[in-house]
C-alpha positions in Angstrom: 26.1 -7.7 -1.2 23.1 -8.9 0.8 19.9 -7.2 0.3 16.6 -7.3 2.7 13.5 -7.8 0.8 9.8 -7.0 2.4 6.9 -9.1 1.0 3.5 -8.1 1.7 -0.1 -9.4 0.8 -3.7 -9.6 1.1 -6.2 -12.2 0.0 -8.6 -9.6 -2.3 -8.1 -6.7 -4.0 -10.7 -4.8 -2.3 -8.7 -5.4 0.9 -5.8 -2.3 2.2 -2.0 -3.1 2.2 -1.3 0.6 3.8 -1.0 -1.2 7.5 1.5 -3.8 6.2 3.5 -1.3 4.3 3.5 1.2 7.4 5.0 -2.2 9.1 7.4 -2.3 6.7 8.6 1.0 6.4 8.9 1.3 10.2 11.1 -2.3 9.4 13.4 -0.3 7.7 12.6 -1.9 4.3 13.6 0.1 1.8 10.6 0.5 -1.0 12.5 -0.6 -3.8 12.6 -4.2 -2.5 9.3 -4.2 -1.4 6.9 -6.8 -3.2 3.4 -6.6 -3.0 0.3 -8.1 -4.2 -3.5 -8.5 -3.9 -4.1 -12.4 -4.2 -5.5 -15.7 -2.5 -2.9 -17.6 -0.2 -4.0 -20.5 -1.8 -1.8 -21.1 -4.2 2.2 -19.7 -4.2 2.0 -20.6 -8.3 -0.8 -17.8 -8.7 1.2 -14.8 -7.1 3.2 -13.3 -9.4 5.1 -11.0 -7.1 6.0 -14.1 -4.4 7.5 -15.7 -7.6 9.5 -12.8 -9.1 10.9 -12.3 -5.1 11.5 -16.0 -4.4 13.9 -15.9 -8.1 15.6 -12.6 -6.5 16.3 -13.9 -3.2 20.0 -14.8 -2.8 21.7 -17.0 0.6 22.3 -14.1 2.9 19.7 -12.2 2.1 16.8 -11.3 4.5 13.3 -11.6 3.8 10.4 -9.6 6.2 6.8 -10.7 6.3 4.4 -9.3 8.9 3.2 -12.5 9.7 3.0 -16.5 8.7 0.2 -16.1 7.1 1.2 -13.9 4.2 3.4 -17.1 3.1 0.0 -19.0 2.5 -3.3 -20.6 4.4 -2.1 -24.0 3.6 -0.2 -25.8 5.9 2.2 -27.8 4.1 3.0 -25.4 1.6 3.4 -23.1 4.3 6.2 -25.0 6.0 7.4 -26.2 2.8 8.2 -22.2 1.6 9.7 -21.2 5.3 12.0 -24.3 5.0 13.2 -23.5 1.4 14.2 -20.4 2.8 15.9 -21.7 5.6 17.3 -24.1 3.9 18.8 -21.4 1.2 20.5 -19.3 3.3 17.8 -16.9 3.4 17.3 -14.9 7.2 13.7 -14.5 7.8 12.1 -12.1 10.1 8.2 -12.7 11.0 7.6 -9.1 13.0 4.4 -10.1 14.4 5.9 -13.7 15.7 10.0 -13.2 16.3 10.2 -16.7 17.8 9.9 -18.1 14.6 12.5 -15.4 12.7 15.4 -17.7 11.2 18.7 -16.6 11.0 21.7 -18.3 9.9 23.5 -18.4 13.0 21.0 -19.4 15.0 22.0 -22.4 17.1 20.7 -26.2 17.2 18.2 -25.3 20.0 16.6 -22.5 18.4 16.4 -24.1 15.2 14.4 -27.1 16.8 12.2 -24.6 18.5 11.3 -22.6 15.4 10.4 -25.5 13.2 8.1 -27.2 16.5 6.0 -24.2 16.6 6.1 -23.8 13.1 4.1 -26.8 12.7 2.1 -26.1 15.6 0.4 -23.1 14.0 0.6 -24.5 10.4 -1.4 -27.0 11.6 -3.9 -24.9 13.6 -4.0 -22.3 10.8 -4.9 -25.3 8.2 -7.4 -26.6 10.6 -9.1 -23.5 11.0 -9.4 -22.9 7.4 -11.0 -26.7 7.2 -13.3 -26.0 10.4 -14.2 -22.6 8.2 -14.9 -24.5 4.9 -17.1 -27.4 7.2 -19.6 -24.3 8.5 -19.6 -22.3 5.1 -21.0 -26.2 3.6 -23.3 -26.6 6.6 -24.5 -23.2 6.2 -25.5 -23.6 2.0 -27.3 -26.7 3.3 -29.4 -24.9 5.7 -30.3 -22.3 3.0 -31.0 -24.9 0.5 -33.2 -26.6 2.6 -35.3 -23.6 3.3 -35.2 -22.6 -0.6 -32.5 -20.4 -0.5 -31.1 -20.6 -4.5 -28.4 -20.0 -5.0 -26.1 -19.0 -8.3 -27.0 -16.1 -10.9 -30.6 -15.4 -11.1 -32.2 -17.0 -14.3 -32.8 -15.0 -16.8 -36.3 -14.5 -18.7 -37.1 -13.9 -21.8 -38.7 -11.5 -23.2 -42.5 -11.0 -23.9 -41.6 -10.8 -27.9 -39.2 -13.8 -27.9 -41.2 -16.1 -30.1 -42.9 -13.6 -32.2 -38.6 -12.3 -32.9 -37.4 -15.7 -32.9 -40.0 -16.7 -35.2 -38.8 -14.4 -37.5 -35.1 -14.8 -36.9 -35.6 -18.2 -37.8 -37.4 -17.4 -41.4 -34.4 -15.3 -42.2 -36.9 -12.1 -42.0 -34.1 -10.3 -39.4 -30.3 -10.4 -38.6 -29.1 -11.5 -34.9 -28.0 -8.2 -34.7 -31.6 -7.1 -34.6 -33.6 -9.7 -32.9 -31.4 -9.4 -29.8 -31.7 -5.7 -30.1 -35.4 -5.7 -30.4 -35.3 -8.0 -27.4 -33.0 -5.4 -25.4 -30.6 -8.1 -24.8 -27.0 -8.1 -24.8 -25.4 -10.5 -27.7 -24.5 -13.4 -25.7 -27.5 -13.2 -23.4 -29.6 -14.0 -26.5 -27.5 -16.8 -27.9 -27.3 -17.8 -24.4 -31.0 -18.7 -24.1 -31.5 -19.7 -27.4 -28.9 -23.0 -26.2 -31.1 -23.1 -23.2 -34.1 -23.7 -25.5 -32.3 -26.1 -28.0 -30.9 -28.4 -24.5 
């Protein structure tokens, strides 16, 4: 029997999957063969969920993703994971771009169209995300060249470090102490006492 599966993602966890799952539901997707997950598009190895649904996927089944981009931000991988589908029997319906919805009946024509304009915007997708990546290093540039630091803020040490070091060092405390007379956290104070040895 041939099942259709929803897949739906976004690239942080602080970001909202509600609009894709209204998408969905609207779709007709039943919720049981719904996978979701909060990760990057950078990698298909680091999402779980995409794994566990490309394993379930059968040839006949259909698979419904809001748009290209949930399938990754990379171009070839992108076009490599739409043609494994295709290639497996697999239907795919892209709701916000039916053009490129693959079905297995779909003739010699439409097949040529789907996989021209699929490599039209996997290119322009993975261009953008290069042109995006260009002005992010442009941009650290121009901060660093008007003394912008960037990183975690260096941490100081205390007013009392020698004098607690000192006697750290003579065997007069535990490190359990000194870094709790210093009011720092346990690896803080090993962390700056490496800093010191370097």
């Amino acid at each position: 029997m041939n099942r259709t599966y929803g897949y739906c993602r976004v690239s942080s966890k602080n970001q909202n999957l509600e609009k894709q799952l209204f998408v969905m539901k609207e779709a007709g997707v039943d919720e049981r063969f719904l996978f979701t997950e909060k990760e990057s598009g950078k990698s298909f190895s680091d999402r779980p969920q995409y794994q566990i649904l490309k394993n379930a996927l059968r040839s006949g089944d259909t698979l419904y993703v809001t748009s290209l981009d949930r399938f990754g931000r990379n171009y070839s991988q992108i076009v490599e994971e739409y043609s494994y589908m295709v290639n497996n029997g697999i239907n795919i319906v892209i709701l916000d771009m039916p053009m490129l919805s693959a079905k297995q009946d779909d003739d010699l024509m439409q097949r040529f169209t789907q996989n021209l304009v699929l490599q039209i915007l996997s290119f322009v997708a993975e261009t953008e995300r290069l042109h995006i990546k260009e002005r992010q290093k442009d941009g650290i540039m121009v901060a660093k060249s008007k003394g912008v630091k960037f990183g975690r803020k260096r941490i100081e040490k205390p007013s009392n470090w020698n004098e607690i070091i000192s006697k750290w060092k003579n065997g007069e405390m535990t490190g359990v102490r000194a870094y709790t007379e210093l009011g720092l956290k346990e690896t803080t104070f090993y962390k700056l006492l490496r800093e010191e040895k370097a």
